[in-house]
C-alpha positions in Angstrom: -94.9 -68.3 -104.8 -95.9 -70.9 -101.9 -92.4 -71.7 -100.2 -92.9 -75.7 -100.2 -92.6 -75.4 -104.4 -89.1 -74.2 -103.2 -88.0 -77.8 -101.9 -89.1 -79.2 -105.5 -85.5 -78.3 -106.8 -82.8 -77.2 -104.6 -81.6 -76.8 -101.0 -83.4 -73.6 -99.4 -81.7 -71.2 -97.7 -84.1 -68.5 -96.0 -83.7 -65.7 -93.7 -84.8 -64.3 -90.6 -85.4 -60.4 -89.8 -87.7 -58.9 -87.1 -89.6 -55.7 -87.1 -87.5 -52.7 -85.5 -89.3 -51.8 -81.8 -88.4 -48.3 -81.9 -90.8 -46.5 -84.7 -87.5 -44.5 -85.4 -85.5 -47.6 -86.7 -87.3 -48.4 -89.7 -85.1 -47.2 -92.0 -82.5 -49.6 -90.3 -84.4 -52.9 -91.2 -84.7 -51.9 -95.0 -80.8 -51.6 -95.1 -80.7 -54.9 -93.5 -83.6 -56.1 -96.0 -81.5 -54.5 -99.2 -78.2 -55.8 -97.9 -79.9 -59.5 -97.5 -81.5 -59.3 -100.9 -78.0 -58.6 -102.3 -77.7 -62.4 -101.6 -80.7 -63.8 -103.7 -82.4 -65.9 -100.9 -85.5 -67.9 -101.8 -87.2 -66.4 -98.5 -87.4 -63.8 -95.8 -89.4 -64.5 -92.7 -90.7 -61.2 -90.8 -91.3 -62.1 -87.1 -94.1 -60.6 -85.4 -94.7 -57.9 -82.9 -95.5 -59.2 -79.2 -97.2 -56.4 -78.2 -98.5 -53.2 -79.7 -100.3 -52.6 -83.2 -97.9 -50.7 -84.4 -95.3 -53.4 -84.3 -98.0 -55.8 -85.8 -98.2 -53.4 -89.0 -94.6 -53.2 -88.9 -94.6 -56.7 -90.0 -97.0 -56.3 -92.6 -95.4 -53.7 -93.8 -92.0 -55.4 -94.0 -93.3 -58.7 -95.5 -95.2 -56.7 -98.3 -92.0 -54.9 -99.7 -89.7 -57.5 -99.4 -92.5 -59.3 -101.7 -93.3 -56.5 -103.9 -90.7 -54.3 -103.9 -87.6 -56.2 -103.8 -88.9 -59.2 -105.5 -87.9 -62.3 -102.7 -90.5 -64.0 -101.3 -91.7 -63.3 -97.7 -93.2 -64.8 -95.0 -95.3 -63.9 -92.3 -95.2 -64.7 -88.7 -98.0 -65.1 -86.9 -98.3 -66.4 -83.4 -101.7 -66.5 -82.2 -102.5 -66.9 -78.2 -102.7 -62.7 -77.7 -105.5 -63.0 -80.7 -108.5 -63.2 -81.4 -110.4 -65.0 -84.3 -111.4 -61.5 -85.7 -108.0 -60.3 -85.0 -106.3 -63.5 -87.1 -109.1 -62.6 -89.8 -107.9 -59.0 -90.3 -104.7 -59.9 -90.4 -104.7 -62.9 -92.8 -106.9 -60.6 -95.1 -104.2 -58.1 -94.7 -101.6 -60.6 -96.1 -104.0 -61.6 -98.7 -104.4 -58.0 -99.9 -100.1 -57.5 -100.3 -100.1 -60.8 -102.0 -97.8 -62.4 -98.9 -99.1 -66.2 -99.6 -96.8 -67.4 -96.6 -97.4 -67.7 -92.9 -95.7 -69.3 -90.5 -98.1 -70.3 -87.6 -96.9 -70.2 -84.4 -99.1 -70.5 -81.0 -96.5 -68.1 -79.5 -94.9 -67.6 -76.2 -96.9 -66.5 -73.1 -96.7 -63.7 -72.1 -97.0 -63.4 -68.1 -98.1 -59.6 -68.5 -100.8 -60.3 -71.0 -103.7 -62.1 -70.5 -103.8 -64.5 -73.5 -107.1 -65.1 -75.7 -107.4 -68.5 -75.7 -109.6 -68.7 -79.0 -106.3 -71.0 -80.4 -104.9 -73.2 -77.7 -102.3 -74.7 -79.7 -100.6 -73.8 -83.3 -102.6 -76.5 -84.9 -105.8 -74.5 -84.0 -104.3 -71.5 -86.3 -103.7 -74.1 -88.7 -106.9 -74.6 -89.2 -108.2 -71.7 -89.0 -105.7 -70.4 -92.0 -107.3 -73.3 -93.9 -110.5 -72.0 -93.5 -109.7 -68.7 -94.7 -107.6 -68.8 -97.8 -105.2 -70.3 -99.7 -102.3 -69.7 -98.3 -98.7 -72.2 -97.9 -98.5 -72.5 -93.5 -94.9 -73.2 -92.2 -94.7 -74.6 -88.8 -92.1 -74.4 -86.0 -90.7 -77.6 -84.8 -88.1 -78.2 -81.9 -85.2 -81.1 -82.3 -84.9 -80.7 -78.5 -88.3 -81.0 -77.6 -90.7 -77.6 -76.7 -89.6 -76.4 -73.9 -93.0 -76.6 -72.1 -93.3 -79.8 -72.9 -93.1 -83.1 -71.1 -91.1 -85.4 -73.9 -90.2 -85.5 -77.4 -92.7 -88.0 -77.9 -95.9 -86.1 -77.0 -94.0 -83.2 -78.6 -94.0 -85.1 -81.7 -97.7 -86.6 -81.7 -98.6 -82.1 -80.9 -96.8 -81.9 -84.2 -98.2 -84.7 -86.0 -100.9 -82.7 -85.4 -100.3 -79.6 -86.5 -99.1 -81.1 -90.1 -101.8 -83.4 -90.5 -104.3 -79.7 -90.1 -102.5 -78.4 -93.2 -99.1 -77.5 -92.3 -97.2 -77.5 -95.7 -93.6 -77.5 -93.9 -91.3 -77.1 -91.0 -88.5 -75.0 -90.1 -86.6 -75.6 -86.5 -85.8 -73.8 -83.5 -82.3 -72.8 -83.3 -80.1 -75.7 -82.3 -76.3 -76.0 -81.7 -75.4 -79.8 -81.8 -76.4 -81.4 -85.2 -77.6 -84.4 -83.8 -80.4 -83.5 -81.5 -81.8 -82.5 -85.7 -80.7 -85.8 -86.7 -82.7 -87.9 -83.9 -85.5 -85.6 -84.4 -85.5 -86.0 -88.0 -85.8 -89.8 -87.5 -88.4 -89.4 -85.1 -91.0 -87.2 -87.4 -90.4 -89.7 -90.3 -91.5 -92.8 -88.0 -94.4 -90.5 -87.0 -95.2 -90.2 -90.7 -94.1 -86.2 -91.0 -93.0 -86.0 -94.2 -93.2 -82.4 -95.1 -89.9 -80.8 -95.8 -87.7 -79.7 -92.4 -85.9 -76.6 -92.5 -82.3 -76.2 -89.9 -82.8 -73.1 -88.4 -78.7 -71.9 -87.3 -78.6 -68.9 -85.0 -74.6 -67.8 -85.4 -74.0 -66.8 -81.7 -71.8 -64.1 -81.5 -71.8 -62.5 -77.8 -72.3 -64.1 -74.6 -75.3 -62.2 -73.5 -77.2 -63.7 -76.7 -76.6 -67.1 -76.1 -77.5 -67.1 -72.5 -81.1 -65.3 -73.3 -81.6 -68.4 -76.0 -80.7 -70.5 -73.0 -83.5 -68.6 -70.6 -86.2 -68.7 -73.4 -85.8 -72.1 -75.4 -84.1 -74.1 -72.9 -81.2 -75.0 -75.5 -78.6 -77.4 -75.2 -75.5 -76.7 -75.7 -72.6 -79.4 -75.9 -69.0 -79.1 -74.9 -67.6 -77.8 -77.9 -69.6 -75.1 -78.1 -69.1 -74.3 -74.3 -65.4 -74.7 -75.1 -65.5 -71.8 -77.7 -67.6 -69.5 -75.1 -65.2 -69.7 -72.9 -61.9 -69.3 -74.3 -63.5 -66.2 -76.2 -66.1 -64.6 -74.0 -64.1 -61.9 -72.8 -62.3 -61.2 -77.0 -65.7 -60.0 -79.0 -63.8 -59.7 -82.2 -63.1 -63.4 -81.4 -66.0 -64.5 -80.0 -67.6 -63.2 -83.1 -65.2 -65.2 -85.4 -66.0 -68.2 -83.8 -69.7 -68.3 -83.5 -69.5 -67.2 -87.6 -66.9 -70.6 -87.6 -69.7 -72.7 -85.4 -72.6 -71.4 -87.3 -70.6 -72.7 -90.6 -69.4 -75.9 -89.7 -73.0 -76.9 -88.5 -74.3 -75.6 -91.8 -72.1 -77.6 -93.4 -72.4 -81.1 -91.8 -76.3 -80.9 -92.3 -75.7 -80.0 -96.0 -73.7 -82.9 -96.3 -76.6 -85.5 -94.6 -79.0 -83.6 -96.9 -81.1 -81.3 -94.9 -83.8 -80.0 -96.7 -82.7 -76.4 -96.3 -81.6 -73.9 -93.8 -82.9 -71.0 -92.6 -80.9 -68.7 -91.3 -81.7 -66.1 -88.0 -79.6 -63.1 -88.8 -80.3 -61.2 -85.3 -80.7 -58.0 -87.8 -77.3 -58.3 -88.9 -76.2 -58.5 -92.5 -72.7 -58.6 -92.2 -73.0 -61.9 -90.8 -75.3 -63.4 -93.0 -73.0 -62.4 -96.0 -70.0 -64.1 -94.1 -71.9 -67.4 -93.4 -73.3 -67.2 -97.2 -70.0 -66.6 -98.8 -68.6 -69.9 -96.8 -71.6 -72.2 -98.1 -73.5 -70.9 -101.0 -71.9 -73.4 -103.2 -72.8 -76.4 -101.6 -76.3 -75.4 -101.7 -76.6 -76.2 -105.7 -74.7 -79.8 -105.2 
């Protein structure tokens, strides 16, 4: 099934899981998998190794069984500026082959210690490219706060225009921790004439160290509340995990209620917080 069908009758709720970087681990991620699956979501993205084949297969791998083994649909990442054409060929055939008819194409994040292949400057140019090659249902990243490499939200908004209008059948955001940063955003695609469906993606922060890496790599805001709760749990993790599963929920919640298309959910590679935030909202995803 092509996720965007999905959107035809319900809110969407979707996880995130990423390959495991130590060859040793993989048993690991198909507990996570199983445990995820015990909550019926309508998708599981698989991210994509930065560097090294074997973490590329891993992903493969990963997104075939949760297809055809455990029955949820899967989606692919697949961020293109350490590829080549032939290199996105093989792969895309490799999807193809395990019946994964999802991708989610991503330009990716440069890499300072790899030379990147510039055969697809921009997301839009993998796009296209997917197009070409099959028939496949392309998702597309999107940032409410603007990309961090980029110079306003307006020009980031025509670079998405463009990536839609190559074939991009719909979005799913960056992580995001003040609700209306997605609201502005959302207003700002529709006067740009987006109109594919636009996924929340919620990162529940539970540790200090992880928000301040988001910080360092996306260039997140994050608003006084939230800076509030950091600091009068940093230094409790039992707490500081009970109130980043709280945050998580309460965003989750006010975007239900304004009718967010669906949310999509980065677990981190942990289940037991993904059952705690779906236990607190599942309900309101059928209203």
């Amino acid at each position: 099934m092509k996720t965007l069908d999905l959107f035809d009758s319900k809110k969407v709720l979707s996880f995130e899981i990423f390959p495991p970087r130590q060859p040793g681990s993989v048993n690991m991620i198909y507990d996570t998998v199983e445990q995820l699956t015990e909550l019926d979501p309508d998708f599981i993205s698989v991210t994509f190794g930065a560097v090294g084949q074997g973490t590329r297969s891993k992903t493969v791998e990963i997104a075939s069984k949760i297809k055809n083994h455990y029955g949820i649909e899967s989606v692919a990442h697949l961020p293109s500026i350490n590829l080549s054409k032939t290199e996105a060929l093989n792969l895309i055939r490799e999807f193809e082959e395990q019946g994964i008819k999802n991708i989610l194409a991503l330009r990716g994040d440069i890499n300072p210690n790899i030379a990147p292949k510039n055969e697809f400057n921009y997301a839009s140019d993998l796009v296209s490219f997917i197009k070409e090659h099959g028939d496949f249902n392309i998702i597309g990243a999107c940032y409410p706060e603007g990309h961090i490499e980029s110079d306003s939200i307006v020009k980031d908004i025509l670079y998405l225009k463009r990536k839609v209008d190559a074939g991009t059948d719909h979005l799913i955001t960056q992580l995001f921790f003040d609700n209306d940063y997605f609201y502005s955003f959302q207003e700002h695609a529709a006067i740009a004439g987006i109109n594919v469906p636009i996924q929340a993606g919620i990162m529940p922060v539970v540790n200090k160290r992880q928000i301040e890496r988001m910080v360092s790599l996306c260039g997140v805001k994050l608003p006084k509340k939230f800076l509030a709760m950091m600091q009068r749990y940093e230094d409790n993790p039992e707490a500081m995990k009970e109130a980043g599963i709280a945050y998580a929920v309460d965003q989750i919640v006010d975007l239900i209620t304004q009718g967010v298309d669906g949310i999509h959910l980065y677990t981190m590679n942990k289940p037991d917080i993904a059952h705690r935030i779906y236990h607190a909202i599942n309900k309101l995803l059928v209203i």
